[in-house]
Structures are given as C-alpha cells and as structure tokens.
MARVEX-879896 format. One line per 8 residues: number of its first residue (from 1); their letters; for each residue x, y, z of N, C-alpha, C. Coordinates in pm, whole numbers, plus 50000, padded with zeros to 5 digits. Example, Ala and Ser with C-alpha at 12.3 -4.5 7.8 and 13.67 -1.06 7.14 Angstrom:
# residues 2
1) AS) 51319:49431:50780:51230:49550:50780:51320:49670:50780 | 51285:49775:50708:51367:49894:50714:51290:50003:50787;
//
This chain:
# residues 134
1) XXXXXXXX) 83372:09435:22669:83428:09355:22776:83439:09437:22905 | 83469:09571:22911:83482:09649:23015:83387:09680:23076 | 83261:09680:22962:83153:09744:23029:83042:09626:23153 | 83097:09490:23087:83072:09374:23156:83131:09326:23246 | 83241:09360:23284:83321:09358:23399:83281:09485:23489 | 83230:09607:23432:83184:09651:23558:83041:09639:23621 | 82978:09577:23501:82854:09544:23540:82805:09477:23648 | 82922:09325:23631:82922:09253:23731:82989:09276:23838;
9) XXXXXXXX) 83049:09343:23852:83111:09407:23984:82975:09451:24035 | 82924:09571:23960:82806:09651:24020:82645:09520:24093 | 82688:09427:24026:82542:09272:24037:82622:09201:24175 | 82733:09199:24160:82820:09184:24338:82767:09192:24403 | 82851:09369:24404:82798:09448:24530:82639:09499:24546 | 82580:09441:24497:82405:09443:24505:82368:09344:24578 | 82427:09203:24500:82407:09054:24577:82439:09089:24704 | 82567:09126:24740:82634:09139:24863:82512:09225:24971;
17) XXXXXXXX) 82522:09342:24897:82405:09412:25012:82279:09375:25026 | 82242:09290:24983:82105:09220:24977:82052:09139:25088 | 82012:09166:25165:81971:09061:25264:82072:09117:25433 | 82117:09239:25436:82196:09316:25503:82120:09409:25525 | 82114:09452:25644:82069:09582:25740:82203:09674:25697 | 82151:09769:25664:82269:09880:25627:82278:09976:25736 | 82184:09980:25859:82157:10097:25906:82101:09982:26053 | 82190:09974:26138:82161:09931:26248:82217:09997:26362;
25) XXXXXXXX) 82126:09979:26510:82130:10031:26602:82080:09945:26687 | 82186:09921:26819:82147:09811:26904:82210:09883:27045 | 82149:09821:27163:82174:09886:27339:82203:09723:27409 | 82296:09812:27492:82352:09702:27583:82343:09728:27749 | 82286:09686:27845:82249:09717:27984:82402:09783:28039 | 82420:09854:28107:82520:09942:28125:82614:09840:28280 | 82737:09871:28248:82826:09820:28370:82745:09870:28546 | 82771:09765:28593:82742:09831:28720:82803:09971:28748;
33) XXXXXXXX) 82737:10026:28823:82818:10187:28866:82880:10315:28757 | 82809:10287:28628:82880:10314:28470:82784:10500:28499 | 82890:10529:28498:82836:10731:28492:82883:10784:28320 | 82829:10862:28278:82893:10923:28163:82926:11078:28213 | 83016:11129:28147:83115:11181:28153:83085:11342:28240 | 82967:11362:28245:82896:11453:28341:82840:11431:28445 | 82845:11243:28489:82823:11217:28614:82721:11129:28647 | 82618:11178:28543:82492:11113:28529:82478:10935:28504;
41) XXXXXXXX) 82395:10869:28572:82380:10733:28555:82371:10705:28423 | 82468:10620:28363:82375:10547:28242:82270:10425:28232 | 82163:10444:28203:82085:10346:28165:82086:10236:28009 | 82174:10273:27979:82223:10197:27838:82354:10233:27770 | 82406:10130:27684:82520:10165:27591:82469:10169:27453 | 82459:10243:27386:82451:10245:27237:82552:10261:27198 | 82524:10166:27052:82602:10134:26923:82529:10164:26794 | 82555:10220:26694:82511:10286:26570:82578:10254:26453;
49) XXXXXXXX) 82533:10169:26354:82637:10180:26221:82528:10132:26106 | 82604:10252:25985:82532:10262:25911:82653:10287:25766 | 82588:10218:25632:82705:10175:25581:82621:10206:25407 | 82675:10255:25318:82604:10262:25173:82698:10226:25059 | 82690:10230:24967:82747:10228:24857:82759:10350:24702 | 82862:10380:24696:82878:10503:24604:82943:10486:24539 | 82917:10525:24401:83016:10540:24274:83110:10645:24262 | 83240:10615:24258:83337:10742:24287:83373:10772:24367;
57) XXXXXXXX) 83364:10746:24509:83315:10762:24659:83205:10913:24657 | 83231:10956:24583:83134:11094:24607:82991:11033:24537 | 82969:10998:24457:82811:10966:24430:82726:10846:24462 | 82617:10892:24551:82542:10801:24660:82458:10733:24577 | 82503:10569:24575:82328:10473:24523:82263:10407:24632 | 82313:10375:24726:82199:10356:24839:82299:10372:24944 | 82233:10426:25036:82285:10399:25198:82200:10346:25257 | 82183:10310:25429:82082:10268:25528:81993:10401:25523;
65) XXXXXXXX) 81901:10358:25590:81850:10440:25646:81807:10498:25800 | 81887:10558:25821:81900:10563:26007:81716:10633:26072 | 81644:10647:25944:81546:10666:26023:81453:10566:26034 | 81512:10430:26011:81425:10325:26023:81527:10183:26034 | 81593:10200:26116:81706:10102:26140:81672:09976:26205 | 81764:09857:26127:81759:09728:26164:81610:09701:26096 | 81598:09735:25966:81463:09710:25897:81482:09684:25728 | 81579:09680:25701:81642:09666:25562:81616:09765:25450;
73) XXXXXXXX) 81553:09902:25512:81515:10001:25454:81630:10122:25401 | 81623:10105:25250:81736:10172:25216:81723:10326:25138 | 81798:10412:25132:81782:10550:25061:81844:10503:24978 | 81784:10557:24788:81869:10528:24702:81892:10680:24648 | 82034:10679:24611:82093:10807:24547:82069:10955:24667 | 82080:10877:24780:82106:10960:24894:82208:10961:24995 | 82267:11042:25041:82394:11010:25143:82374:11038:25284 | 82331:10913:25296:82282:10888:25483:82374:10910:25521;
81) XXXXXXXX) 82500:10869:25545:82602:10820:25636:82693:10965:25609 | 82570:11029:25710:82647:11176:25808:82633:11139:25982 | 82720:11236:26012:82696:11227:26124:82547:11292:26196 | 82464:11393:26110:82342:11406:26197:82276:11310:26188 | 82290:11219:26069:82137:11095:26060:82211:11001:26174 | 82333:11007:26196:82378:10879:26300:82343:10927:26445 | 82343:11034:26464:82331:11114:26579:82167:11073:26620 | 82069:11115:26496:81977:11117:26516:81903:10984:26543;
89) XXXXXXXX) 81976:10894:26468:81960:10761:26488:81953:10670:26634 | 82054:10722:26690:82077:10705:26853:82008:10784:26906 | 81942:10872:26908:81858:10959:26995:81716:10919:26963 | 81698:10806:26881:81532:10760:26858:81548:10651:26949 | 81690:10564:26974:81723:10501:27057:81668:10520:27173 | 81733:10587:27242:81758:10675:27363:81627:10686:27408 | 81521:10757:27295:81389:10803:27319:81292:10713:27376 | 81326:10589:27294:81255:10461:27323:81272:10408:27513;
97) XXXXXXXX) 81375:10447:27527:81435:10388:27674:81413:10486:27746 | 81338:10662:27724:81326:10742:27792:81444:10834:27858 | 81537:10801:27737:81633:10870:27806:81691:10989:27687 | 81824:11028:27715:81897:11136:27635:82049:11039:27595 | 82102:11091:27472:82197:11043:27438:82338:11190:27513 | 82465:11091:27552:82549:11173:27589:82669:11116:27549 | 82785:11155:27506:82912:11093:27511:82953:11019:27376 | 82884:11072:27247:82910:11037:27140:82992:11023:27091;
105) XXXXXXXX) 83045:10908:27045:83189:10943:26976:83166:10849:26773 | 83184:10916:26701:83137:10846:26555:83319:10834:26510 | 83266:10723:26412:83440:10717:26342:83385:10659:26190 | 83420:10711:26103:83440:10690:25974:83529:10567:25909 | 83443:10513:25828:83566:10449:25721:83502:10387:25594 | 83617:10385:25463:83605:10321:25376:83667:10268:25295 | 83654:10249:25200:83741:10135:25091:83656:10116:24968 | 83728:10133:24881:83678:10129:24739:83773:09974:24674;
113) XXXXXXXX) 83885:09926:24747:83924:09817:24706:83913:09700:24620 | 83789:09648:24652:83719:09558:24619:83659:09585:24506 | 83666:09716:24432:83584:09741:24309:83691:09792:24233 | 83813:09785:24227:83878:09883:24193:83849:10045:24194 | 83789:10076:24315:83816:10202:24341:83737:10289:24257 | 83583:10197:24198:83467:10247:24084:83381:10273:24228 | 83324:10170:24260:83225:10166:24386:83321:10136:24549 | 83253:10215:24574:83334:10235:24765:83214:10182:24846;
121) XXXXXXXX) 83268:10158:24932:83159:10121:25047:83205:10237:25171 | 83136:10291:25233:83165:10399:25281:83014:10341:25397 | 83120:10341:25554:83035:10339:25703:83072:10434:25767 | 82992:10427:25880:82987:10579:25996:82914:10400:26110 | 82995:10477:26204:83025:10360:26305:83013:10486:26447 | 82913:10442:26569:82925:10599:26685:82848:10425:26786 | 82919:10521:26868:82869:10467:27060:82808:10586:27123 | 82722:10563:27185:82713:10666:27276:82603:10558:27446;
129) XXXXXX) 82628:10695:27523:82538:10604:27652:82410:10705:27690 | 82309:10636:27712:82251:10708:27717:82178:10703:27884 | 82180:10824:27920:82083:10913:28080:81991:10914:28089 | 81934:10892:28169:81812:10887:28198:81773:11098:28208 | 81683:11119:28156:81637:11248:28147:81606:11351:28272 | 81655:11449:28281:81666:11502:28398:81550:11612:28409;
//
C-alpha cells in the first residue's frame, strides 16, 4: 500500500510537469530613461526561472534546462537549478539582443509539501537588465 501511494505521488508530479517549460527566459523593452546601476542604458529587462524535481530535496530527477530554455528540454538526474546555469541562461539572452547582462539578482525557493516532503520541487528565479556592449 505504501509503495503505491508513493508511486502515485511520483505519476503526479510527472503528469504535473508534463507539458511545462521548466527552464524559461523572457525580455521586456526597458522603462523610458531606465540606467542600470553603473549608469549604462538598458536595452532590456530580463527574467529567468528555472524549476526541477528531487527526491529528498538533495537527489536530482529532472530539472530545466537553462541551456535550451522555453523548449521543454529537460536534464534528468542532474541539478540545473544553480546559479551559474541561471546566470548563464540570461547571458545567451543578452547575447541574442547584443548586449551584456548587469544587475543580477537570483532568489531561491522550495517546498517538498505536496509530497510529503519525499519529492521537492526546488526553483531559482533571477532578473537582470541588460547593456548594450561597450
């Protein structure tokens, strides 16, 4: 009975992530007159979030994949959701628009709740703006 109750927990949270971008990255045209924090014009706002699922919270069965974001492409039994793959994630951004990422800020969170605290869902959530290249 136990082992079927976690089974289906585990067929859930599969259903659930199914059909979900785990690993997205999207830009927003910048406020009029919008400088980042060294002065420089911004030419965009980036947003970054990237989100997986782990047994235990420490052992990784899939995360996004920030090197191919907003594509439903997932790492299994790997732990994306650091801050360099998010970093790096926004700077392919950036690249695309010809610019540099500046003013990063990432924030963490998770919750194992929903599983009783077997499987966590564990995101990495960052803004940054990005400059035009000097």
């Amino acid at each position: 009975m136990k082992n079927r109750f976690i089974a289906s927990i585990f067929a859930g949270v599969i259903l659930f992530g199914v059909g979900c971008n785990t690993s997205v990255v999207r830009s927003s045209p910048p406020v009029a007159g919008q400088v980042s924090s060294d002065g420089s014009r911004v030419v965009a706002n980036l947003e970054g979030d990237n989100w997986g699922i782990f047994l235990f919270y420490y052992i990784p069965l899939w995360s996004g994949e920030p090197n191919h974001p907003n594509e439903r492409d997932y790492a299994t039994f790997q732990n994306k959701i650091k801050n360099k793959y998010t970093i790096e994630m926004l700077k392919k951004r950036a690249k695309q628009l010809k610019a540099e990422v500046q003013d990063v800020q990432i924030s963490d969170s998770s919750t194992g709740f929903f599983s009783l605290w077997i499987l966590w869902r564990r995101s990495q959530s960052a803004t940054a703006v990005a400059v035009k290249r000097k």
